[in-house]
ZAMARGU-4260 file (C-alpha; in steps of 0.2 Angstrom, whole numbers, plus 5000, padded with zeros to 4 digits):
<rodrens>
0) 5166/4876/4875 | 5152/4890/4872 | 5136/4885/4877 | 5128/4887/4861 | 5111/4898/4859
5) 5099/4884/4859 | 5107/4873/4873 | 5092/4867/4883 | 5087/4874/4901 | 5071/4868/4905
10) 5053/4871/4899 | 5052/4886/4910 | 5067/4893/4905 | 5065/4890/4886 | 5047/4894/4883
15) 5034/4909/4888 | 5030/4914/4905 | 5020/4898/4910 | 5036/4888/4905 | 5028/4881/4890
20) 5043/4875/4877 | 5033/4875/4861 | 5038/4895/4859 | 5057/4899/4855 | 5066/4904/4872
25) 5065/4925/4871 | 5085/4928/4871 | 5094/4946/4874 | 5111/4954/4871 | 5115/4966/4879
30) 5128/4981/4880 | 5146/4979/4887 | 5142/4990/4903 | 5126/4981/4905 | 5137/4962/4905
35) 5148/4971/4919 | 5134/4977/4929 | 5125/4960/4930 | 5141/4952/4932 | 5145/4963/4948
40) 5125/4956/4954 | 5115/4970/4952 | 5098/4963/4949 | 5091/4976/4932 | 5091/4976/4916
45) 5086/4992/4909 | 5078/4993/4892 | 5091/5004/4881 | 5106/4989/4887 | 5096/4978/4876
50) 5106/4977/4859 | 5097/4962/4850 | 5079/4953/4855 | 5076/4938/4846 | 5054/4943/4847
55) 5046/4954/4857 | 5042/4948/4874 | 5028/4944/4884 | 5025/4950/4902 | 5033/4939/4914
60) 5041/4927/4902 | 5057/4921/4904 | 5070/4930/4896 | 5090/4922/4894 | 5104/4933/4893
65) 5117/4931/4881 | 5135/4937/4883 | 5147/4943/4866 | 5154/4926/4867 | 5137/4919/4865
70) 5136/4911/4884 | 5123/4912/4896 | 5126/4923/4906 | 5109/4927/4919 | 5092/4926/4915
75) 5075/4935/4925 | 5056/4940/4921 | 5054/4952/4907 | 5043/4967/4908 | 5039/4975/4893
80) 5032/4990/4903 | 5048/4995/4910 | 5062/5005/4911 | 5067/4990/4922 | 5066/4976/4906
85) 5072/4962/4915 | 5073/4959/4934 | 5087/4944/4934 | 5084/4929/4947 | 5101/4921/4941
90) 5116/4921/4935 | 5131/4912/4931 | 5128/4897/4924 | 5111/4889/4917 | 5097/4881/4928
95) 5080/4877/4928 | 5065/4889/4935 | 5055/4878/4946 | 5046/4870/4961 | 5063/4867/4964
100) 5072/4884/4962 | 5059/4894/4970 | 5061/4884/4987 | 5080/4888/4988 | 5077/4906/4983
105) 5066/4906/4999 | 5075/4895/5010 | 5091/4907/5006 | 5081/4922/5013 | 5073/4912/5027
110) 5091/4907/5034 | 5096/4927/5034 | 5082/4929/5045 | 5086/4913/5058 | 5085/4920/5074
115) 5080/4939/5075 | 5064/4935/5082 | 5056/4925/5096 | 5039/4923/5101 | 5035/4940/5105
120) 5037/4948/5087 | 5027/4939/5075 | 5027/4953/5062 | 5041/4957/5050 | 5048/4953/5032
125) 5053/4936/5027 | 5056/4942/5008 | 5065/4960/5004 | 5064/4959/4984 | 5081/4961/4975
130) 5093/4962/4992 | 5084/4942/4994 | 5086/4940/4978 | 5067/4942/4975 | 5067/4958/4961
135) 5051/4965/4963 | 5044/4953/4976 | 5041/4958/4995 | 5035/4944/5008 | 5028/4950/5024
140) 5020/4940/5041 | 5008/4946/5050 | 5005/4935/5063 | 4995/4921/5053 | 4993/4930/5040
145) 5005/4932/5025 | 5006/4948/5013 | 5015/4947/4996 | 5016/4962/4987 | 5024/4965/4970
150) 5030/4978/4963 | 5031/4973/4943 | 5016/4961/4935 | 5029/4952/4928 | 5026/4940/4944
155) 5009/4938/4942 | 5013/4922/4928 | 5022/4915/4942 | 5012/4916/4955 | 5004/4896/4955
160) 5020/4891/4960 | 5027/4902/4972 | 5012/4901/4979 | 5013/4883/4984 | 5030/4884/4989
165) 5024/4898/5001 | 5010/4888/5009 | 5021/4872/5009 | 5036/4879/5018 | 5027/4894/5030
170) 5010/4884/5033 | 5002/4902/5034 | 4984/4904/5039 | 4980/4914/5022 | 4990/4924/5010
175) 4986/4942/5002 | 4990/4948/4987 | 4995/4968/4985 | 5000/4973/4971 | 5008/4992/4963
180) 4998/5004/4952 | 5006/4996/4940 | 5003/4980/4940 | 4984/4980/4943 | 4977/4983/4925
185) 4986/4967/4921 | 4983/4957/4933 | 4964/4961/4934 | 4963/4960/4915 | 4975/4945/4910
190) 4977/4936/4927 | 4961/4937/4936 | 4970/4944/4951 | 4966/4959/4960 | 4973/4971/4975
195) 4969/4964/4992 | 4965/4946/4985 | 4965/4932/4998 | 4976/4920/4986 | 4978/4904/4998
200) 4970/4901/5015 | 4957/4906/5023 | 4945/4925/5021 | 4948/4938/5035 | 4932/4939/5046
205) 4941/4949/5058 | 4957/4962/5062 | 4971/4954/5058 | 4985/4958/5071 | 5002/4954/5077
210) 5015/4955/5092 | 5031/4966/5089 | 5042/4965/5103 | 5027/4959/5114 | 5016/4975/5109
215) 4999/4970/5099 | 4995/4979/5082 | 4985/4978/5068 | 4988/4978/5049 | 4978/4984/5037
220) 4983/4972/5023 | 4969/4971/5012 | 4972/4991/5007 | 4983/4999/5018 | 5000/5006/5014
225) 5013/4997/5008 | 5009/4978/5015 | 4995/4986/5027 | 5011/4992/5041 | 5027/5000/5042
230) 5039/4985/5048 | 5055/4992/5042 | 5055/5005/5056 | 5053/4993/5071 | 5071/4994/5076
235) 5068/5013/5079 | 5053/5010/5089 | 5062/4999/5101 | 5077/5013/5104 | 5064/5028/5107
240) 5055/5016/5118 | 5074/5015/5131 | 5074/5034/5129 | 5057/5039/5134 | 5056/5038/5153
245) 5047/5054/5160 | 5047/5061/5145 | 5034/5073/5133 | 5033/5064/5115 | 5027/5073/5101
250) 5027/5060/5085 | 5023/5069/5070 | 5018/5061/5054 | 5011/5047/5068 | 5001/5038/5054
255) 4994/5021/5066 | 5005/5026/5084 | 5019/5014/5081 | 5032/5029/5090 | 5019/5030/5103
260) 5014/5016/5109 | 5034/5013/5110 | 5035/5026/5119 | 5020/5025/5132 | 5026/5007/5136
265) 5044/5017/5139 | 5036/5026/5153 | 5034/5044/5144 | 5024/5055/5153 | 5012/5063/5137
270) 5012/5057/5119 | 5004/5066/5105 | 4998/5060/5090 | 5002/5073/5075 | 4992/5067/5059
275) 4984/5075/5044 | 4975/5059/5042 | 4959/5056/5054 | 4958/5037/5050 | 4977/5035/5054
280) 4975/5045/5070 | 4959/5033/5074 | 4971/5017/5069 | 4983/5023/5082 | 4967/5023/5096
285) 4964/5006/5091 | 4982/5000/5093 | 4983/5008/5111 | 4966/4999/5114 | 4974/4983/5108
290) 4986/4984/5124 | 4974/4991/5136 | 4981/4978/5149 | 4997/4987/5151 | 4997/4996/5165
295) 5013/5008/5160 | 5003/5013/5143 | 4988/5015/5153 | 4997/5028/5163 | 5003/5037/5149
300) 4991/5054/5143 | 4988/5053/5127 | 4983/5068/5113 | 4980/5067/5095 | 4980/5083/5081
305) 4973/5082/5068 | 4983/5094/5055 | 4997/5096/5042 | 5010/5093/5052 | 5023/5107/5042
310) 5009/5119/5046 | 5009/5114/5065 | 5024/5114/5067 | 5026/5131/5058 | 5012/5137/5072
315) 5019/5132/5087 | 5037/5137/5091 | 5041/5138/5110 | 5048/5123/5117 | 5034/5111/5122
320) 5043/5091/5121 | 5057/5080/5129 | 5056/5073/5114 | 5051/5075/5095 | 5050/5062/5082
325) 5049/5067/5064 | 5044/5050/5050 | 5036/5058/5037 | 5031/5048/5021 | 5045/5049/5008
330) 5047/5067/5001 | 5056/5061/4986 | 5047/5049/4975 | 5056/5054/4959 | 5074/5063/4957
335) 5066/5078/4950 | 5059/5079/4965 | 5075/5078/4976 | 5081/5096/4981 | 5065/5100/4986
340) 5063/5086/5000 | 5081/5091/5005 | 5076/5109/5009 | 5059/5101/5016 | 5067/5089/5026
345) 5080/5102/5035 | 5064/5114/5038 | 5055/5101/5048 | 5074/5096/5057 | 5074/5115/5061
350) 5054/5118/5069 | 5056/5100/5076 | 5072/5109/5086 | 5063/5123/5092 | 5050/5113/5101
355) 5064/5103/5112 | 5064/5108/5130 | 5082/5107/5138 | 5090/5088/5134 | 5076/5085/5123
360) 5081/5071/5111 | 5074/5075/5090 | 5073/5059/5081 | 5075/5065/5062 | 5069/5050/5047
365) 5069/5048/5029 | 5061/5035/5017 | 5065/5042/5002 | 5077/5035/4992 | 5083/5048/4982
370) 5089/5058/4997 | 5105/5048/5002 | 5112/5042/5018 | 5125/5056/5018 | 5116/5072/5013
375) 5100/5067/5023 | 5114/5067/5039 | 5120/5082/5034 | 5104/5092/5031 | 5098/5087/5048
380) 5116/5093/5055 | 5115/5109/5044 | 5098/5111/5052 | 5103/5108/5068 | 5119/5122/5065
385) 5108/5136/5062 | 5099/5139/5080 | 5107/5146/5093 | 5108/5127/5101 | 5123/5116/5103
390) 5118/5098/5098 | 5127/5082/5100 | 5124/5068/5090 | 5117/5053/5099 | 5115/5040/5085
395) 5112/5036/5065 | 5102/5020/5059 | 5099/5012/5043 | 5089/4999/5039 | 5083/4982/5049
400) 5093/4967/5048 | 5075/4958/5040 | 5073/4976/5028 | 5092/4972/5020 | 5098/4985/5007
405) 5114/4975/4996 | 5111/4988/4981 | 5113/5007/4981 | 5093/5007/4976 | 5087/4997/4987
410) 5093/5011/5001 | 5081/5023/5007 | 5078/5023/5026 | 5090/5033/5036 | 5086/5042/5055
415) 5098/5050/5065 | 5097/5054/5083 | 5101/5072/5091 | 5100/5078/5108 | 5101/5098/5115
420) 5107/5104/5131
</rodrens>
């Protein structure tokens, strides 16, 4: 029998963000393509699927989704704001929003994560927002330290209890709160919650760092980019470092040295540090200082730029590296903006090229999401065609096994590896 429109789920799940039941539960029905879609898992909602709203909605509430039949069929936080109306946590058949329900969420990401890292790695992602089933939501570790950034203020309601479920389960020193564009005139004005906030724990009185793969750096989480470091391409780092030995590395777009201390500890002969950026060149000096006591990094010569890397590279031509790595920021931030980071991102494959000594090895990367697996690999090989150079392909990567990409959306990091004789 049909679950009838007012069948009870539970205070949170009938009533306003803050799961009080004295407000009629916000239901939504939506468009047949839109019941498919969330049937098949994927975790939005967009605002024109919505066919019938029972009242407007507040940021964060509830909302409970209703099939033609009249049955639940998923429910997830409501953002007014957005294109992306709901971001479901659920689906299938009714359940409470609690204490409860957010523990298993993050027990189920935690178990995903069992065993990819020892002692000797004590940054990376515990939470990767809708492939953990977390729409909106990332969780990173930093040593001690925890870094919860959201993407939609349709979590900041929420965030008492996840909160403690957090601080229960991980037992973390503090937690920071980052929070999108977005999301901060919200929480600042209805929430009380600003960027950079120390939510639970203790203040920072000092750097916070972190191993990876026994190497120390630091994070910037109070207002650097993204959670305050680029976790998702440690998997990267860790193949340059086996391919370094003796070699000359130029990393472009170096933003805090993460390539290069890689690659120092590799046993590369030079690094440079490319950066238009003088206080990400000056992050990467404090992260080599960090490891000081390594005698192979030590041994390394260093040398940092300070320029526009397309116009650098534009300026100097001859072959000069055993090996160039290109990992700009993303090029493509919107679609409209798509065929123009295609034709950037095979110019920089193509100057990268042309500074590669004999068996030099280019490591070409993307972060932007618009740009596909496949035509980002074919621009790099287009790139590759056009000089006079025979290349072999050594190797494509994706994303890391603690960065998980289950939706086509969530896919934006791609890198391939080329070699030429």
């Amino acid at each position: 029998m049909p679950k009838s429109k007012d069948s009870p789920l539970s205070a949170a799940a009938s009533g306003g963000a803050a799961g009080s039941n004295t407000v009629r539960r916000l239901r939504l029905r939506i468009s047949a393509a839109a019941e498919s879609t969330l049937r098949s898992g994927h975790p939005w909602l967009f605002a024109d699927s919505i066919r019938d709203q029972n009242r407007p909605g507040e940021v964060g509430e509830l909302a409970v989704i209703y099939d033609r039949k009249d049955r639940f069929l998923a429910m997830g936080l409501f953002d007014p704001g957005s294109p992306i109306r709901v971001r479901i946590l659920h689906a299938g058949k009714p359940r409470n929003v609690d204490r409860a329900f957010w523990g298993e969420l993050l027990e189920q990401a935690l178990i995903k994560r069992d065993g990819l890292f020892d002692s000797q790695t004590t940054g990376f992602r515990w939470i990767n927002g809708e492939s953990d089933g977390w729409p909106g939501l990332v969780l990173d570790r930093y040593g001690g330290t925890l870094v919860l950034k959201i993407y939609t203020p349709a979590w900041l309601a929420w965030l008492p209890q996840i909160l403690e479920v957090l601080s229960e389960r991980l037992q973390p020193d503090r937690i920071v709160l980052r929070l999108s564009r977005n999301s901060i005139p919200i929480a600042i004005n209805r929430f009380a919650n600003s960027d950079g906030q120390v939510v639970s724990g203790k203040p920072i009185v000092e750097t916070v760092t972190f191993l990876e793969t026994g190497l120390f750096f630091e994070a910037e989480v109070l207002h650097g980019q993204k959670t305050g470091f680029f976790l998702d391409q440690r998997e990267n780092r860790r193949k340059i470092e086996t391919m370094s030995a003796s070699r000359s590395v130029l990393n472009a777009f170096s933003f805090s040295g993460g390539f290069s201390l890689y690659a120092a500890r590799g046993g590369a002969r030079s690094v440079t540090d490319l950066d238009i950026s003088a206080h990400a060149l000056a992050a990467a000096e404090r992260n080599f200082t960090l490891n000081k006591t390594n005698r192979i990094i030590n041994a390394c010569m260093r040398k940092k730029v300070q320029a526009d890397a397309f116009e650098w590279l534009a300026a100097n031509r001859s072959p000069m590296f055993d090996m160039v790595i290109l990992d700009p920021p993303s090029l493509a931030k919107r679609e409209t903006e798509r065929e123009r980071a295609v034709s950037a991102y095979r110019r920089l494959a193509l100057l990268g090229l042309k500074l590669l000594r004999p068996q030099g090895v280019l490591l070409a990367c993307s972060c932007s999401a618009h740009v596909s697996e496949q035509e980002f690999f074919e621009t790099v090989r287009a790139a590759a065609r056009t000089t006079a150079r025979r290349y072999t392909e050594l190797a494509r990567t994706t994303h890391a096994p603690d960065h998980p990409a289950t939706i086509p959306e969530a896919k934006y990091l791609k890198a391939m590896y080329l070699t030429v004789p």
